[in-house]
C-alpha positions as CSV (number, residue, x, y, z in Angstrom):
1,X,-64.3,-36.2,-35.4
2,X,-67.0,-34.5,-33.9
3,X,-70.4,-36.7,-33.8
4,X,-72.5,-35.0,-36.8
5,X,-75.2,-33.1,-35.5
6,X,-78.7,-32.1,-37.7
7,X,-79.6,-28.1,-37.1
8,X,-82.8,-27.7,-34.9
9,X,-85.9,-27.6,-37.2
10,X,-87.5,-24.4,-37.7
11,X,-90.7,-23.6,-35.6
12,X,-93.4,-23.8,-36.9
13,X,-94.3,-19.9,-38.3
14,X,-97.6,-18.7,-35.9
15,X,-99.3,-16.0,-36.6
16,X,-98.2,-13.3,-34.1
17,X,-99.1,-9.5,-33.9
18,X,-96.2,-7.3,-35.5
19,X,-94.1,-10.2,-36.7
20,X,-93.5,-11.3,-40.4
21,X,-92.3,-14.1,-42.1
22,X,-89.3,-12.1,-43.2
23,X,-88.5,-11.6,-39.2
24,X,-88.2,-15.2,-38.3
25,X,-86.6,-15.6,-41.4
26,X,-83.7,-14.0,-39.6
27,X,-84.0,-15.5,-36.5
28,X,-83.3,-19.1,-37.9
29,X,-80.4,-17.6,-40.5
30,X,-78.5,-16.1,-37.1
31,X,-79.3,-19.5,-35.0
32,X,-77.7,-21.3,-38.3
33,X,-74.7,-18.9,-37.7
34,X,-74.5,-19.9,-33.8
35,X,-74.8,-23.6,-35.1
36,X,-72.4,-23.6,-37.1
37,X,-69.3,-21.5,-34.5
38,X,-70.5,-23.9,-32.0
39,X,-69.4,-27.0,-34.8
40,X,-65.9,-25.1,-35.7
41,X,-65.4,-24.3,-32.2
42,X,-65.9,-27.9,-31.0
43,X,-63.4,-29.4,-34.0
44,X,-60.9,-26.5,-32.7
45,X,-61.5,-28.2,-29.5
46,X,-60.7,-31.4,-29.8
47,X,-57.7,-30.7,-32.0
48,X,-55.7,-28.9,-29.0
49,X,-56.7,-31.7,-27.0
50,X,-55.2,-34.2,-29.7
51,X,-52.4,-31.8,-29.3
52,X,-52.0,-31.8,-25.5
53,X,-52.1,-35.7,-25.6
54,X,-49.4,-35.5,-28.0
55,X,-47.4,-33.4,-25.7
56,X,-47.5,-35.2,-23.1
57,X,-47.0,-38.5,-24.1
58,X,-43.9,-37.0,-25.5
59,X,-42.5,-35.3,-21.6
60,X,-43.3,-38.7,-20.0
61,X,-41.2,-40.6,-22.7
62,X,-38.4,-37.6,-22.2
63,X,-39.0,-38.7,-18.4
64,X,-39.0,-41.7,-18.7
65,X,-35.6,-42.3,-21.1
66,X,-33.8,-40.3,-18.5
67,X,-30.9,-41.7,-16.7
68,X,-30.8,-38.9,-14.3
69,X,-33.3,-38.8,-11.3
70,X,-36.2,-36.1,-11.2
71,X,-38.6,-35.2,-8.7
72,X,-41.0,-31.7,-8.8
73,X,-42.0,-30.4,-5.6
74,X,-44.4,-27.8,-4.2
75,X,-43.1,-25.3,-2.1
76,X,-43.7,-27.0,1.3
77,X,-41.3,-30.1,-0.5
78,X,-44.5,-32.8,-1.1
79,X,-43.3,-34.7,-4.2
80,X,-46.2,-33.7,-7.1
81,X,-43.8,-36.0,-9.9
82,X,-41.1,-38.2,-10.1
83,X,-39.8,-40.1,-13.3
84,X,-38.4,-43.5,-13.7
85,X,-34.9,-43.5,-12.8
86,X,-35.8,-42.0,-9.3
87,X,-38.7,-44.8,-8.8
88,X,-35.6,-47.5,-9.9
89,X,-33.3,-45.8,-7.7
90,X,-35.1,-45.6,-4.6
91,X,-37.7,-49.1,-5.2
92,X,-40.8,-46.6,-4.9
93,X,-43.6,-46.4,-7.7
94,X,-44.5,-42.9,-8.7
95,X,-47.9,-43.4,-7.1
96,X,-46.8,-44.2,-4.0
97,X,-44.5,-41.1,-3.9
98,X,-46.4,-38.6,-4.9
99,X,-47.5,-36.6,-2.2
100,X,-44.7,-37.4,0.4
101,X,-42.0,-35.8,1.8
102,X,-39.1,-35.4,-0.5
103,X,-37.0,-35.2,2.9
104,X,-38.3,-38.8,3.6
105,X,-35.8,-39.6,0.8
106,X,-32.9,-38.5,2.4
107,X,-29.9,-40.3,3.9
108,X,-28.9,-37.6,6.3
109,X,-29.6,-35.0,8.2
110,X,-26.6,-33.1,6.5
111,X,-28.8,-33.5,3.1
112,X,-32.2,-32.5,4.5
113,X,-30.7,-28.7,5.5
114,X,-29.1,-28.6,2.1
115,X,-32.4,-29.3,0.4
116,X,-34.4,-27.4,3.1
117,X,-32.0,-24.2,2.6
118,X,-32.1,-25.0,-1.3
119,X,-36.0,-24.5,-1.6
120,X,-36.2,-21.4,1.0
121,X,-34.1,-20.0,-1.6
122,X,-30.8,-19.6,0.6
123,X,-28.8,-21.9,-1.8
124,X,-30.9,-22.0,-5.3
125,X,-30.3,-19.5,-8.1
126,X,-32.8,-18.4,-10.4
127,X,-31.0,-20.5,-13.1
128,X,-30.4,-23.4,-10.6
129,X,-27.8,-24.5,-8.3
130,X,-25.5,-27.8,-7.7
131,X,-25.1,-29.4,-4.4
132,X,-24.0,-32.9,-3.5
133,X,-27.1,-34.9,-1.6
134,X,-27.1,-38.4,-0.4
135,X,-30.7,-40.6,-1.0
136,X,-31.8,-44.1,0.3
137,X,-31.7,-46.6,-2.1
138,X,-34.3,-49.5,-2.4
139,X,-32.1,-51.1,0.5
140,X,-31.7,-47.9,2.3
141,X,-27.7,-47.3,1.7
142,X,-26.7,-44.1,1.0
143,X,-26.3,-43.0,-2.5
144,X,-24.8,-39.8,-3.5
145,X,-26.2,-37.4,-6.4
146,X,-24.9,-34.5,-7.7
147,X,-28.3,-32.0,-7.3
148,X,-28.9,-29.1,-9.6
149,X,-32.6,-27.5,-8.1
150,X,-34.6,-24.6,-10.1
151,X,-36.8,-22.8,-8.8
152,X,-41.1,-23.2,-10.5
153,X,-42.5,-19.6,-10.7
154,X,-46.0,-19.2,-11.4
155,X,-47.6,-16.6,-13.5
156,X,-48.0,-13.7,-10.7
157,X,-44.3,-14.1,-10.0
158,X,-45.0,-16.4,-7.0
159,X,-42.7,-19.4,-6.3
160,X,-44.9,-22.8,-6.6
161,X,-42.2,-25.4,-5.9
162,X,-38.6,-26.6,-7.1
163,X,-37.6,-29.2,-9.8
164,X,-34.9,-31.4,-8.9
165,X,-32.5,-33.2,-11.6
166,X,-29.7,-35.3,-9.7
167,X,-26.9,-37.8,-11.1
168,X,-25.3,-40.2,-9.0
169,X,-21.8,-39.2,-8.8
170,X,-20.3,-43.0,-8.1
171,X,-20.8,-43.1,-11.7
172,X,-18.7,-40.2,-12.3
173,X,-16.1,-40.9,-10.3
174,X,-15.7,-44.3,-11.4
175,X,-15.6,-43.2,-15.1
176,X,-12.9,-40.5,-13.7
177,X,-11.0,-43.1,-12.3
178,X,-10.9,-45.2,-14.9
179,X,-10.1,-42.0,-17.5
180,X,-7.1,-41.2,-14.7
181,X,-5.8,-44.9,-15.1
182,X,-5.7,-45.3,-18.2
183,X,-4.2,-41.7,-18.7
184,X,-1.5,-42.8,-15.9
185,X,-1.2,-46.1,-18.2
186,X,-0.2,-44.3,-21.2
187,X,2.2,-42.2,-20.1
188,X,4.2,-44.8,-18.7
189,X,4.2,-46.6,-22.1
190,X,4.8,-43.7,-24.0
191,X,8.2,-43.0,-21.6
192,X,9.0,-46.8,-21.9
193,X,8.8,-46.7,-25.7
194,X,10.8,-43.5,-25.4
195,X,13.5,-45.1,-23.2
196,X,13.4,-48.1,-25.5
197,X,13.9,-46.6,-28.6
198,X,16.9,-44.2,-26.8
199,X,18.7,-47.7,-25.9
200,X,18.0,-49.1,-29.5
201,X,20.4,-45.7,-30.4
202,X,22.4,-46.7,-27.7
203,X,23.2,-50.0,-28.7
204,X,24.5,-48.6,-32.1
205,X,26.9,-46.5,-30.6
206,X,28.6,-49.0,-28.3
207,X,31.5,-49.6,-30.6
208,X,32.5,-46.4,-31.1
209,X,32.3,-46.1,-26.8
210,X,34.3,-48.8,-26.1
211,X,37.1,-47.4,-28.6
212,X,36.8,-44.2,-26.7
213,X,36.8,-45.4,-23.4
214,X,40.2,-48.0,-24.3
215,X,42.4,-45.0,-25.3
216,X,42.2,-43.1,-21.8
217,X,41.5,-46.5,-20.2
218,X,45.0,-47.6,-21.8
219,X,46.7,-44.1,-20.8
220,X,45.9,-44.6,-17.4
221,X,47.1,-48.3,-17.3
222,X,50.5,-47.2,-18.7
223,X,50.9,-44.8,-16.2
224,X,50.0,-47.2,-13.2
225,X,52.7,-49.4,-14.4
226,X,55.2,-47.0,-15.0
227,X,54.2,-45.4,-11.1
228,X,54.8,-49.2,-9.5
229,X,58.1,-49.6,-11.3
230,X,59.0,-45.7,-9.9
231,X,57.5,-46.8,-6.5
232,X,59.9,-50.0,-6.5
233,X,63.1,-47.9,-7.5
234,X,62.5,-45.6,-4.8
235,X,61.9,-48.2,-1.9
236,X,65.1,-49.4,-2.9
237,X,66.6,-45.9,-2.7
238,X,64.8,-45.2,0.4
239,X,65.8,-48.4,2.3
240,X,69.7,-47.5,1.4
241,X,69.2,-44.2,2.5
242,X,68.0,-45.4,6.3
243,X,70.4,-48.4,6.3
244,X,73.1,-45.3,6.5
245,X,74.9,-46.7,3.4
246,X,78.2,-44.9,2.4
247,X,77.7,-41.7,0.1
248,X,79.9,-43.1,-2.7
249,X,77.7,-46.2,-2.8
250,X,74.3,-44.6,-2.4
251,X,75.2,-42.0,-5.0
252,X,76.2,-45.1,-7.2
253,X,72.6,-46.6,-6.1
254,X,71.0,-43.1,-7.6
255,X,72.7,-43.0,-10.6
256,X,71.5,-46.5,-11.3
257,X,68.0,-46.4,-10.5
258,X,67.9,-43.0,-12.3
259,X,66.3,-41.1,-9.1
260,X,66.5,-37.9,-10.4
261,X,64.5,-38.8,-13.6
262,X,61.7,-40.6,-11.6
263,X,61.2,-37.5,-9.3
264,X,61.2,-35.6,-12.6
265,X,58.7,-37.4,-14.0
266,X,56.5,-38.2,-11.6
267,X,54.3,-35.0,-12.0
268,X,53.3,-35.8,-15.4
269,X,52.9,-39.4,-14.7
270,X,50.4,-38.2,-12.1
271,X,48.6,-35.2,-14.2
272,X,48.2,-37.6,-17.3
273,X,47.0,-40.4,-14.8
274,X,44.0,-38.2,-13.7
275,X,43.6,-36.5,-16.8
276,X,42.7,-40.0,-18.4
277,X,40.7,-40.9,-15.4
278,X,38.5,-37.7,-15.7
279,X,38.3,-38.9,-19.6
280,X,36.3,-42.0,-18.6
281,X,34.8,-40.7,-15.8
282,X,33.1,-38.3,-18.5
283,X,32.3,-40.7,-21.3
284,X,30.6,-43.1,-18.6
285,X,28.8,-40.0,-17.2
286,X,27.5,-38.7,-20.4
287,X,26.5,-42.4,-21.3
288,X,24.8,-42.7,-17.8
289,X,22.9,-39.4,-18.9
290,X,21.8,-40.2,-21.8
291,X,20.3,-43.4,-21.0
292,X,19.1,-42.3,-17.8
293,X,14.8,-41.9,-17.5
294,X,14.4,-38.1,-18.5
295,X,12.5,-36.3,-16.1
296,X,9.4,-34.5,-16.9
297,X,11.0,-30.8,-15.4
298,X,12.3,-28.4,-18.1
299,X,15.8,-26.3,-17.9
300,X,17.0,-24.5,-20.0
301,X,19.3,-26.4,-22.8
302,X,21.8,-24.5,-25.1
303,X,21.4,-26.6,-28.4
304,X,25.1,-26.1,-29.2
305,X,26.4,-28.5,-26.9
306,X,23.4,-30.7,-27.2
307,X,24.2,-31.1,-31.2
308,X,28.5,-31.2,-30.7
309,X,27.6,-33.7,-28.2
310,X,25.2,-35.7,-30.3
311,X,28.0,-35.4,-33.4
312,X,30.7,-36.4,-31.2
313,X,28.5,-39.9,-30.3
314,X,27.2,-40.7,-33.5
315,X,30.8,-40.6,-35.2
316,X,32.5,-42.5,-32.9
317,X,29.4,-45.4,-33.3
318,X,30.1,-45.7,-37.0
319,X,33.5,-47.1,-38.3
320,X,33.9,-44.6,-41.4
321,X,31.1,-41.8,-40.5
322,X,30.5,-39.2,-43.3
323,X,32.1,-35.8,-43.3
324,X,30.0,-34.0,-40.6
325,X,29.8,-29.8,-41.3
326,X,29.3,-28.3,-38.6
327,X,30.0,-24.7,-36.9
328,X,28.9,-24.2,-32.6
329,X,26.5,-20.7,-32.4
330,X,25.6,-19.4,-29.2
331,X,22.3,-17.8,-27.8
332,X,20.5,-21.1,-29.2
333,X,18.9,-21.5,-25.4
334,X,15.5,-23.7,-25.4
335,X,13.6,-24.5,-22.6
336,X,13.5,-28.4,-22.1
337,X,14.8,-31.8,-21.4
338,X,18.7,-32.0,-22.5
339,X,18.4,-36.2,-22.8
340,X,15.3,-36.0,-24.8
341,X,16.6,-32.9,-27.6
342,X,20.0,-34.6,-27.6
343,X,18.1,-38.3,-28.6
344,X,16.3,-36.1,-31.4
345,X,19.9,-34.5,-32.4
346,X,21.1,-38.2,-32.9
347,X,18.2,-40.1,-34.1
348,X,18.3,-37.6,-37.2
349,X,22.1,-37.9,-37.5
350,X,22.4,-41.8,-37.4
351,X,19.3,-41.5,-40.3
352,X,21.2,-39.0,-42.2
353,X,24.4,-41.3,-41.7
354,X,22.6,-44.1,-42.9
355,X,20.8,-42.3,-45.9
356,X,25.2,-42.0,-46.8
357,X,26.1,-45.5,-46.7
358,X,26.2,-46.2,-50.6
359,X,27.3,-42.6,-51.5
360,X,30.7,-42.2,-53.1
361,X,31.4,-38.4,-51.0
362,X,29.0,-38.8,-48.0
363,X,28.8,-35.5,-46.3
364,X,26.0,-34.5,-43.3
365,X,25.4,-30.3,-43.1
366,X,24.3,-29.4,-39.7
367,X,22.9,-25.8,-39.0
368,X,21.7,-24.0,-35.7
369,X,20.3,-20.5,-35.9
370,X,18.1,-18.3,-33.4
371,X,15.2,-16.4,-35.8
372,X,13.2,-14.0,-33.3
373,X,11.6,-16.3,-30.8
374,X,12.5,-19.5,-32.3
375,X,15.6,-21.7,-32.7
376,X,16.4,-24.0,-36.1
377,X,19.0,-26.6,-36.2
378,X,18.5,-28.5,-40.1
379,X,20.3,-31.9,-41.0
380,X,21.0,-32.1,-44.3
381,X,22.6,-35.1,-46.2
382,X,23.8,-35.4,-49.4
383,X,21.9,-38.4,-50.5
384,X,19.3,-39.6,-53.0
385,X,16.6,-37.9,-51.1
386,X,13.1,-39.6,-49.7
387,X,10.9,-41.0,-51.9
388,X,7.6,-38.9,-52.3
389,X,5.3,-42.0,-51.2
390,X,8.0,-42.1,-47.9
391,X,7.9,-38.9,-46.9
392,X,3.9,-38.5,-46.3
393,X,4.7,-41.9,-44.0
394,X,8.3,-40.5,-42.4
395,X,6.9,-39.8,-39.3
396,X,4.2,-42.8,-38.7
397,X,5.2,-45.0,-36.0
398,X,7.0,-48.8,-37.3
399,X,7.2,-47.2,-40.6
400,X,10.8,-48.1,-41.8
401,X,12.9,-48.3,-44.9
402,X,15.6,-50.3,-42.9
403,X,16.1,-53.8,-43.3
404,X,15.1,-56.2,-40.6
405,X,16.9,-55.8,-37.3
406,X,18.3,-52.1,-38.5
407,X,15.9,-50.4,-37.2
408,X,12.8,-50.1,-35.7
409,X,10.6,-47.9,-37.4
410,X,9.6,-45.7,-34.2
411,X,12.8,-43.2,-34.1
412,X,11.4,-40.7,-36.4
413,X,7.7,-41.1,-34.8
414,X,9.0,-40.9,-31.2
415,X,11.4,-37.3,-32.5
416,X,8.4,-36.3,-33.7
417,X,6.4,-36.4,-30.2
418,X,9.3,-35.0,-28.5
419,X,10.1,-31.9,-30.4
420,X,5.9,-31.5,-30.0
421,X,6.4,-31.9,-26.8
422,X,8.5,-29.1,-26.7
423,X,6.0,-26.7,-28.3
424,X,8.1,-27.1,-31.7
425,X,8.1,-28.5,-34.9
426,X,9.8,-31.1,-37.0
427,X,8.9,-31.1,-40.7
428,X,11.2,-33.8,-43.3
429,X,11.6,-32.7,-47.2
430,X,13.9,-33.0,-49.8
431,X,16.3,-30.3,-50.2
432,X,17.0,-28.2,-53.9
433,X,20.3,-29.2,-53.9
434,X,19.5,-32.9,-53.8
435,X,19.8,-35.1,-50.7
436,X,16.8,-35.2,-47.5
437,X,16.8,-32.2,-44.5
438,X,14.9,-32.4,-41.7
439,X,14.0,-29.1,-39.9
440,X,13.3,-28.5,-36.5
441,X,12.3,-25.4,-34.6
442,X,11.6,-25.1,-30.8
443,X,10.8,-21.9,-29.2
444,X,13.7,-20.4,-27.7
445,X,14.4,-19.6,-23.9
């Protein structure tokens, strides 16, 4: 508060020629008035410089919290202020840099034309521009910062300096690195789960593939013996027939070993042979494909062979599988990974199938069906349905209805990422007629 202050006492009224007590009446009312502007200028006073205190205690706590470096410089580059984080950085006080060179703070002579060209105006913007420097640390290493410099215009338009605000980039680039690893890190746990959970399916299914691959397995094995027992009957002929035998005898010979009916048969023997071979080299093929690491490239997949094929697995895993309806469309194209769809195709065919294992008439309804730009396949069972408390969970990861050692609880959850993935969309509910469907669609190609 300003220090009270008594008004001047009036003079003393002398008797002067022309002048009444009315006139220096007036005089001391208008010195009262000047009193009292000079009081209510002095309080105005002191309150903006309250007020300027207050502001800048607050910019040098702004300054000082800062984790990025500042320094302002005039236009010849002498250092006027610098806050905290550049005094830490570079083991200076603020006292003892201002005034100096900011060029002294260098590393390089690479960095001193960057900076030089930067305040002539050849590389700043008016709203600032970013350049990589490198400053001397306390031990005079080389530290690099990532400089943004704008330009400080005074009030005739002239240029009076630059402010610099710099972060050091080993920060950044650490934090990047680390982001990058970890990203790296969960992408291969994600395709580990994925090819985890596609061998759990696998493992279900192994039944059914070894009764598939005995019956051609077993074909081909009858042939071969059959083909050594021709092979034997014609070395016999064939050794006869160079020993010069008689006619009579080697026609006797032919007869017995039935010549004519092993060349006759031969051809088939052969054709069935391969044709069983190609069998298992199919089954194992389609086996190695589906439990193969999917790559990450997409192709273009027709869904019709991707859910006959996934039908065709999932029934021969089970001993008595439920009546499957099912008819193949065409122009159901999708860009994508064939492995990946097909593990969806099954993973909601062995639920369905196992939604059916109490039900007296068990019956799975598969549909496929291109609508504009997308393509629907829906498997529907004819079950109880999902339970309304399940189906907000369906799709959570280890969330499982199965008994221990049935299942894993990550099938649904890892369909779900896939058909994302995909830029589609798999949604669970329970149908009118009764029984669950799960609906996928998946842009088509």
């Amino acid at each position: 508060m300003p220090t009270e202050r008594r008004p001047p006492s009036p003079m003393p009224v002398a008797d002067l020629e022309g002048v009444d007590e009315s006139t220096w009446l007036d005089v001391i009312q208008r010195m009262d008035e000047v009193y009292t502007r000079l009081i209510d200028d002095e309080i105005e006073l002191e309150k903006k410089n309250t007020e300027l205190e207050q502001s800048q205690r607050f910019i040098v706590s702004v300054l000082t919290s800062m984790s990025d470096v500042l320094v302002v410089c005039d236009e010849r580059g002498q250092i006027e202020q610098a806050n905290a984080a550049l005094c830490e950085l570079v083991g200076q006080s603020e006292a003892a840099l201002r005034g100096t060179s900011l060029y002294g703070l260098l590393a390089d002579e690479a960095s001193v034309a960057l900076a030089r060209a930067a305040m002539e105006g050849a590389l700043l913007a008016p709203a600032g521009g970013a350049i990589e420097l490198n400053l001397k640390d306390r031990h005079g290493q080389p530290v690099s910062v990532d400089a943004s410099g704008t330009a400080r215009v005074g009030g005739q338009g002239r240029r009076l300096g630059t402010v610099w605000v710099g972060r050091p980039t080993a920060e950044l680039k650490r934090a990047y690195q680390e982001m990058r690893t970890a990203h790296e890190a969960l992408k291969r746990t994600q395709q580990q789960l994925l090819h985890s959970e596609k061998m759990a399916s696998l493992g279900q299914l192994v039944a059914g593939v070894a009764h598939e691959l005995n019956n051609p397995i077993s074909f081909v094995l009858g042939n071969v013996h059959a083909l050594r027992k021709y092979c034997d009957r014609l070395q016999t002929y064939l050794d006869a027939v160079h020993a010069q035998m008689p006619l009579a005898e080697r026609q006797q010979l032919r007869e017995r070993l039935r010549i004519d009916h092993v060349v006759g048969d031969l051809p088939s023997l052969i054709d069935g042979t391969l044709e069983g071979a190609q069998r298992t080299a199919d089954i194992v093929h389609a086996l190695k494909r589906f439990s193969a690491m999917d790559p990450d490239e997409r192709k273009p997949v027709d869904m019709s062979l991707v859910v006959d094929r996934a039908i065709h697995w999932v029934q021969k895993g089970r001993a008595l599988p439920p009546r499957v309806v099912w008819q193949p469309v065409s122009d159901c194209v999708v860009m994508g990974s064939a492995g990946q769809l097909q593990q969806v195709v099954m993973n909601l065919l062995q639920n369905a199938f196992d939604a059916l294992a109490q039900s007296p008439q068990p019956e799975v309804t598969v549909t496929l069906r291109r609508e504009g730009a997308q393509v629907l396949l829906s498997v529907r069972d004819n079950g109880a349905g999902i339970p309304p408390d399940n189906l907000r969970r369906i799709f959570d990861p280890f969330f499982t209805t199965k008994p221990v050692g049935k299942g894993t609880g990550l099938g649904l959850s890892i369909s779900y990422g896939i058909v994302e993935q995909h830029g589609g969309n798999l949604v669970a509910r329970n149908a009118d007629g009764g029984g669950a469907a799960f609906e996928m669609s998946l842009p088509a190609a």
